[in-house]
Structure formats: structure tokens, C-alpha cells
N, C-alpha and C positions, 0 to 999 in steps of 0.2 A: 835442426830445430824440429820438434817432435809435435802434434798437437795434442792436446791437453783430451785429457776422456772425456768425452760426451755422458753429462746424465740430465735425465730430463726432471722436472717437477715431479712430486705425485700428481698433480692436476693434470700435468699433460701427461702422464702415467693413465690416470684415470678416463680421460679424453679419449687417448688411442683404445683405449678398450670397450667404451662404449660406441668408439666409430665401427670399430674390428664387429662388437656384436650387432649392432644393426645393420652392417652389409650382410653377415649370416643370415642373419632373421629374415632382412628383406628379398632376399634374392628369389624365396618361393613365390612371395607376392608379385615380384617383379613378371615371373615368369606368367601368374592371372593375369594381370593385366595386360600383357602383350596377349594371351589370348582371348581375352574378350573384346581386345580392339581390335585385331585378326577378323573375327565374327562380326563386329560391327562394319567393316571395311567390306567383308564377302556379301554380307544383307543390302548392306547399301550400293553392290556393283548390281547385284540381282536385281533389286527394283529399279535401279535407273536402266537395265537393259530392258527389260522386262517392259518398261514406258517408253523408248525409245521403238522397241517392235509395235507396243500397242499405236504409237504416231504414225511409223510407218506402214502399217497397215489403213490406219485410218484414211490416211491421205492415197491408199490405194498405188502405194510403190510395188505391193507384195501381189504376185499372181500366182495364186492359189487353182487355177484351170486344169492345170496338170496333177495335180490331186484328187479334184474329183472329177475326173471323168469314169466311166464306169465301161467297160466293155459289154455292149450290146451286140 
């Protein structure tokens, strides 16, 4: 027993082509937005480090002595 030929709709003709064109289309898009939220991820580890130093300085965990001493 043999199965019968697969044919589709034209709709679903039509369908698979415009799915096939918009993963083209979208794929460069795909790739900005992975790097703009890339950037948004690196800015936001930046200032939450960046504030985590500014606390820890505040609170006077950071000894900066060895820094400035000066050879006299």
C-alpha cells in the first residue's frame, strides 16, 4: 500500500512562503536586537558595579593607604 501524493492548498502554498519570507527578512533584525540588548545587559552590569564600589567605599571597606602614600 502506497501513500497517496501530498499536495498542499495554494493557501498553504501561499502561507509557507510568506512564513519562508519573513524568517529571511527577519533574521538581520533578529541579529539588532540581540545586539542592542547585549549593550543594554553590559551598561546595566557597568552601573550596578560601578554602585556596588561607590557602597563599598562609602561604608569604608576600600583602603586606599597604600595608594597614597608618597615616598618622603
Amino acid at each position: 500500500m502506497t501513500a497517496p501524493p501530498s499536495r498542499l492548498s495554494p493557501t498553504a502554498g501561499l502561507l509557507n512562503a510568506m512564513c519562508r519570507l519573513y524568517i529571511r527578512r527577519a533574521i538581520p533584525f533578529i541579529a539588532i536586537q540581540e545586539k542592542a540588548r547585549d549593550e543594554a545587559l553590559n551598561v546595566n552590569h557597568r552601573l550596578r558595579t560601578a554602585r556596588d564600589f561607590a557602597d563599598t567605599e562609602a561604608a569604608g571597606y576600600i583602603d586606599r593607604d597604600y595608594l597614597e602614600k608618597t615616598d618622603d
